[in-house]
C-alpha positions as CSV (number, residue, x, y, z in Angstrom):
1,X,0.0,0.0,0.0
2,X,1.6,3.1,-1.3
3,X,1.7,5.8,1.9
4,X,2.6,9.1,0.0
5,X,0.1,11.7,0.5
6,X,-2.6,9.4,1.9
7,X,-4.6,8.9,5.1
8,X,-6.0,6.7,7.8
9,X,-9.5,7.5,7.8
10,X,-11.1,6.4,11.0
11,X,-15.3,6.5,11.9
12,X,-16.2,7.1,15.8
13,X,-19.4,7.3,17.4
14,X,-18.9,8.6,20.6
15,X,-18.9,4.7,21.6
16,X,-15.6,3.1,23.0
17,X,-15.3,0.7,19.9
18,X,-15.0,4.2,18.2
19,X,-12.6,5.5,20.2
20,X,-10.5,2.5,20.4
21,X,-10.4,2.3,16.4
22,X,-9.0,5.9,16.5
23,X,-6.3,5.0,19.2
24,X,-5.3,2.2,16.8
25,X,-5.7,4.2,13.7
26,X,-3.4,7.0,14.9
27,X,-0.9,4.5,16.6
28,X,-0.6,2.9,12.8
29,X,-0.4,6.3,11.2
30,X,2.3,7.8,13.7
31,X,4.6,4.6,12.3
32,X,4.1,5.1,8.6
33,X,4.0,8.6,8.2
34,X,0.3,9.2,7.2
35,X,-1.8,11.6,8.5
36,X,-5.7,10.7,10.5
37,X,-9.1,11.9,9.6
38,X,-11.8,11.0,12.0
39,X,-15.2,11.1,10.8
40,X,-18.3,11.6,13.1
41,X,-21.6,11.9,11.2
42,X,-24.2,13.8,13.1
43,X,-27.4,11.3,11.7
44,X,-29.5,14.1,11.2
45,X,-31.3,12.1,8.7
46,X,-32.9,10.6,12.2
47,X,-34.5,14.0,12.9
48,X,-36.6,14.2,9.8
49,X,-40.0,14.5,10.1
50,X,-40.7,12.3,7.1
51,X,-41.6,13.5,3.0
52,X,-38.0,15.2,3.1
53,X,-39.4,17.6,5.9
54,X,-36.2,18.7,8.6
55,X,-36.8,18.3,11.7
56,X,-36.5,21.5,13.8
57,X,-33.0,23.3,14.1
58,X,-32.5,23.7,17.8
59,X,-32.4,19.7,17.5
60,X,-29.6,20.0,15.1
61,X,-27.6,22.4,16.8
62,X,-27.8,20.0,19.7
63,X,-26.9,17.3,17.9
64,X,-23.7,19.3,16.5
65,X,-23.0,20.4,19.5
66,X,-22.8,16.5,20.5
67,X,-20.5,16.0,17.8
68,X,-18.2,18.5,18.7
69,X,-17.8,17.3,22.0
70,X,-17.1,14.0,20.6
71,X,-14.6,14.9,18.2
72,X,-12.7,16.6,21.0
73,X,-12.7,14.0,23.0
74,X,-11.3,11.7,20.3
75,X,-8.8,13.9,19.2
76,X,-7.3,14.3,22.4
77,X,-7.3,10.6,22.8
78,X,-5.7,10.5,19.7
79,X,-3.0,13.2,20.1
80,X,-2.2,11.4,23.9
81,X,-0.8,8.2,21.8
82,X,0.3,9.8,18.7
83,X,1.4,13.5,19.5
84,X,2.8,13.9,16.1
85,X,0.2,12.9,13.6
86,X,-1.7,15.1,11.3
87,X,-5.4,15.1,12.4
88,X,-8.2,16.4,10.1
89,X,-11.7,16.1,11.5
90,X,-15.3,16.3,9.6
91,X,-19.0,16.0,10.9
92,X,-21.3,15.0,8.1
93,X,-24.8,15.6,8.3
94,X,-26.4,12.5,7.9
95,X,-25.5,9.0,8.0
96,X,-21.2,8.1,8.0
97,X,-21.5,5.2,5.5
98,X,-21.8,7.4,1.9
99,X,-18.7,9.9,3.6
100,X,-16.4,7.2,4.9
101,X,-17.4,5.0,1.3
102,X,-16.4,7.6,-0.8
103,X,-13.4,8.7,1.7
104,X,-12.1,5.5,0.8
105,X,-11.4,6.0,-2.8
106,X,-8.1,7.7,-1.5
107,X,-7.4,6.5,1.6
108,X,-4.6,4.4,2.7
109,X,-7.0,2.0,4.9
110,X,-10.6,3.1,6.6
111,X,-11.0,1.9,10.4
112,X,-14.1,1.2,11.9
113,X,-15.0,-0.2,14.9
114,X,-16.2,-3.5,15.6
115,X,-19.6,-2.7,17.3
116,X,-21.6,0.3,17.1
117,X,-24.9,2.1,18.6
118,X,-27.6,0.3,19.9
119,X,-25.6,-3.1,19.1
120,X,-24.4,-5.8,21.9
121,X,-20.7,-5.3,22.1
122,X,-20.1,-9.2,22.4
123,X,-22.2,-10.0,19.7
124,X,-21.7,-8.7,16.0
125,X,-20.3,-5.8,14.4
126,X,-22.4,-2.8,13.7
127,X,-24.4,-1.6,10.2
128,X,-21.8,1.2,9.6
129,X,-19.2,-1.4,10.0
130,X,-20.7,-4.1,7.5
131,X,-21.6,-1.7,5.3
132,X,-18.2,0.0,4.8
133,X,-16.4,-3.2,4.9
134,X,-18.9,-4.9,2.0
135,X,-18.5,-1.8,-0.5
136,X,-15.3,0.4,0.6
137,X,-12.8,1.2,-2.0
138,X,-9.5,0.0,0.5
139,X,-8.9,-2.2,2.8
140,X,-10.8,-2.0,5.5
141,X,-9.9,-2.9,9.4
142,X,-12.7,-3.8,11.7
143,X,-10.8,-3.1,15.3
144,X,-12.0,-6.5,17.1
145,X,-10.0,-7.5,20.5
146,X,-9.5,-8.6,23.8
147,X,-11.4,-6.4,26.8
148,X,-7.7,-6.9,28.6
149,X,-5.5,-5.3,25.9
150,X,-6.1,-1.7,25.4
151,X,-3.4,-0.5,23.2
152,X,-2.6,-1.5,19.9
153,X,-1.0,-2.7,17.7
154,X,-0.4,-6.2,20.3
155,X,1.6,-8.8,20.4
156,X,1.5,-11.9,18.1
157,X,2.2,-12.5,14.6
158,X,-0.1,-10.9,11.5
159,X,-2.5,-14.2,10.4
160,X,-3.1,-14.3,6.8
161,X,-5.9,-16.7,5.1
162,X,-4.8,-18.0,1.8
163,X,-7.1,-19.5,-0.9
164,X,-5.0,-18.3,-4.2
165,X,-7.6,-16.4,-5.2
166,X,-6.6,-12.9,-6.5
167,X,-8.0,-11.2,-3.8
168,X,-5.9,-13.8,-1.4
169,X,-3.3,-12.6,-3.5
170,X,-3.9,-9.2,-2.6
171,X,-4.0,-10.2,1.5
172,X,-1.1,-11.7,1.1
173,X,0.8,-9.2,-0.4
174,X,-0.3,-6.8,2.6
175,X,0.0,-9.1,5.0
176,X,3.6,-9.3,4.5
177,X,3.8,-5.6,4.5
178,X,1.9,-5.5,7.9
179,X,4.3,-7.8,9.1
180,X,7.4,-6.2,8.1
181,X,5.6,-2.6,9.8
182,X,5.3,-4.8,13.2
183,X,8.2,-6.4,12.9
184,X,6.6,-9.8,13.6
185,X,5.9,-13.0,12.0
186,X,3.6,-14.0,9.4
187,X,1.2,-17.5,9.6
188,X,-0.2,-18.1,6.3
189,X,-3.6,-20.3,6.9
190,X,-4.4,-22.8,3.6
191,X,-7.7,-24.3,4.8
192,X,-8.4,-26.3,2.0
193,X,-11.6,-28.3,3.0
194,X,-14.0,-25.1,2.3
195,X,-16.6,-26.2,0.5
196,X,-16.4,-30.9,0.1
197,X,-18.2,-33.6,-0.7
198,X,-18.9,-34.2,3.5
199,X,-21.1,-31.5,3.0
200,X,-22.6,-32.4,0.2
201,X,-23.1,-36.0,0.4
202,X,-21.7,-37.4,3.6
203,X,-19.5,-39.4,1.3
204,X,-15.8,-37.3,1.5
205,X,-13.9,-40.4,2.6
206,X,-15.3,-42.9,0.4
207,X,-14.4,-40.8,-2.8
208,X,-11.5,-38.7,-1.8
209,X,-8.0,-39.5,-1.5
210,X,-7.1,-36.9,1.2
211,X,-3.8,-37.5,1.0
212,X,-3.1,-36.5,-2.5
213,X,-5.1,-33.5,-2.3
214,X,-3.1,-32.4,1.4
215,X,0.3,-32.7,-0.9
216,X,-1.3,-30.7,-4.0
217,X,-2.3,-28.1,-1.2
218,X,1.2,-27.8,0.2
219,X,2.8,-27.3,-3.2
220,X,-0.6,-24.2,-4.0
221,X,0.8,-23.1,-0.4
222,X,4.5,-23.1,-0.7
223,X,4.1,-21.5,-4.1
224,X,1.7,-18.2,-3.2
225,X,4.5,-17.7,-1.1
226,X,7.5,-17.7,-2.3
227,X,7.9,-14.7,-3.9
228,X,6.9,-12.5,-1.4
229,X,9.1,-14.3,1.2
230,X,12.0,-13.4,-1.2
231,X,11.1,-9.4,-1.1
232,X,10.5,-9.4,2.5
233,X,13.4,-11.6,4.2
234,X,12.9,-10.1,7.1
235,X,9.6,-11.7,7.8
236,X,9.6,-15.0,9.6
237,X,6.4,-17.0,7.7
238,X,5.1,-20.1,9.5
239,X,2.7,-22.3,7.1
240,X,-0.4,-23.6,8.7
241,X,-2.2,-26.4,6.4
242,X,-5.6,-27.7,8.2
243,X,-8.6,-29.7,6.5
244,X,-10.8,-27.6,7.5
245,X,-13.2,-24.4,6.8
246,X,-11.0,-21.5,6.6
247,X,-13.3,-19.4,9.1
248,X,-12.5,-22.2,12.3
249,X,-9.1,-22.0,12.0
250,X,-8.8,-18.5,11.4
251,X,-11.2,-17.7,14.0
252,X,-8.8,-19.6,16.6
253,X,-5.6,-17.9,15.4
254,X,-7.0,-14.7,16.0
255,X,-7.1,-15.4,19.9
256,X,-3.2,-15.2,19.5
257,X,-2.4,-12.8,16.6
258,X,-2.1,-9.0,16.6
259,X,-3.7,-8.7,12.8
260,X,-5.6,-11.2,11.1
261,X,-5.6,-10.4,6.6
262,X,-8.4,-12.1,4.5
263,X,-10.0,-10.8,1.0
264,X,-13.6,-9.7,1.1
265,X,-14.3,-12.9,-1.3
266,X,-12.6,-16.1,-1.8
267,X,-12.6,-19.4,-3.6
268,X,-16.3,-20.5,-3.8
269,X,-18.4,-17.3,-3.4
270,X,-21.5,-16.5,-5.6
271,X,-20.9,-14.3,-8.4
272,X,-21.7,-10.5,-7.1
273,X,-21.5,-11.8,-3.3
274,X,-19.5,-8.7,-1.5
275,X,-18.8,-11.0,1.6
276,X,-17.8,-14.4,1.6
277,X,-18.4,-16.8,4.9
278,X,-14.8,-16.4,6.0
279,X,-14.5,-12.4,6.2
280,X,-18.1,-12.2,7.5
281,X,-17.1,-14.6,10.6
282,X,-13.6,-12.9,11.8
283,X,-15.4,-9.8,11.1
284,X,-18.2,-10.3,13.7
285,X,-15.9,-12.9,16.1
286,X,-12.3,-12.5,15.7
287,X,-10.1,-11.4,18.9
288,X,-8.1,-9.1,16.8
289,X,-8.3,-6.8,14.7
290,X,-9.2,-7.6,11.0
291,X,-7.9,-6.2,7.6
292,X,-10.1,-7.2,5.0
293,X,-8.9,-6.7,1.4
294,X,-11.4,-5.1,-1.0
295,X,-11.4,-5.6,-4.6
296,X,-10.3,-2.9,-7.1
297,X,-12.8,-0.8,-8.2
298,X,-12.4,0.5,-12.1
């Protein structure tokens, strides 16, 4: 991901998801050099009366008010771990996803955090969240983690998931990146039992010779690595080969990695789909953060 010129853009909501997304945002951005642009949207949308009547403007200057005071708050939190980073703020009227979708057309990565309003914290990630990851133009990192650890990045390796699909091409490529940033190692994850005839049929081990698939799987492994553990010596890369769904393993690696990288869509995802199973899972239940790699848009 080329830095020059860029940004971290970063949505808070006055909730403590938001404010620990900005802490890691700015952390990440005081290492590489980019400047931070938190986004608060002041939802006035919610204040309509209805027929595209507004609702009355002592109620908006409360709510902007609100913001204000939550933007402050943020950027102080911000400047307390990251004295030195550029910080531009905005407040847009009405609801965040359009800003922070369009935001991302030149941002370096947009950060979001994992729950929201009027969602249960241990439960799933909120509608700003999923929206933002399904259709941003970047990567997107959904800030998921441990109640115990409160500043980021953490310790253990970055967790890639690897399906050589382009978009797994993609993760991997940043992945190695992340992990040369963090100066940590890199687990690359082939689950290659995604989609089989067990859950088709019932029939996997009366048709399949596993173990001729396992050593193909290796070799697709060994070789979507390779060149990118040439350009970044530096990184120590484990290989992790399981028969299993991708989302399981993943899922448990994220107890014990600082980063976990997947691609929005993988091997065996309808045509048009703008989440597969895998990123959908470690986005609502990973104990990391998550990067999730987003297709080019033309």
């Amino acid at each position: 991901m080329s830095t020059t010129g860029r940004k971290i853009v970063v949505g808070v909501d006055g909730t403590e998801p938001g404010r620990e997304a900005a802490r890691w945002a700015a952390t990440v951005a005081d290492q590489r050099g980019l400047g931070l642009l938190i986004v608060h949207a002041l939802r006035a949308e919610q204040l309509s009366y209805g027929g595209g009547l507004a609702g009355p403007a002592p109620w908006f200057d409360v709510l902007a008010g609100e913001g204000e005071r939550i933007i402050d708050e943020v950027v102080q939190q911000v400047r307390a771990v990251a004295p030195e980073v550029a910080v531009d703020t905005v407040m847009p009227a009405d609801s965040p996803v359009p800003f922070l979708i369009d935001a991302s057309k030149k941002a370096t990565m947009v950060v979001v955090g994992g729950t929201g309003r009027g969602f249960f914290r241990e439960m799933t990630i909120g509608s700003t969240a999923s929206a933002v990851v399904a259709h941003a133009h970047c990567p997107v990192v959904v800030i998921r983690g441990r109640k115990e650890t409160a500043n980021y990045p953490q310790e253990g390796p970055v967790v890639v998931g690897v399906d050589g699909s382009p978009l797994s091409e993609r993760a991997v490529e940043i992945a190695f990146e992340e992990a040369s940033w963090r100066n940590t190692g890199l687990v690359a994850v082939h689950a290659w039992r995604d989609v089989t005839y067990d859950d088709a049929f019932g029939m996997a081990r009366l048709v399949v010779q596993w173990e001729s698939i396992e050593d193909e799987e290796k070799r697709l492994l060994a070789q979507r690595l390779a060149g990118w553990c040439e350009k970044y010596p530096d990184v120590e890369v484990r290989q992790v080969l399981v028969r299993d769904r991708p989302r399981h393993i993943l899922l448990e690696w994220s107890a014990k990695a600082q980063l976990v990288v997947v691609g929005s869509r993988g091997h065996g995802g309808f045509t048009g789909q703008l989440l597969g199973s895998t990123s959908q899972a470690l986005a609502h239940h990973a104990e990391c953060p998550v990067l999730v790699v987003r297709a080019e848009k033309k």
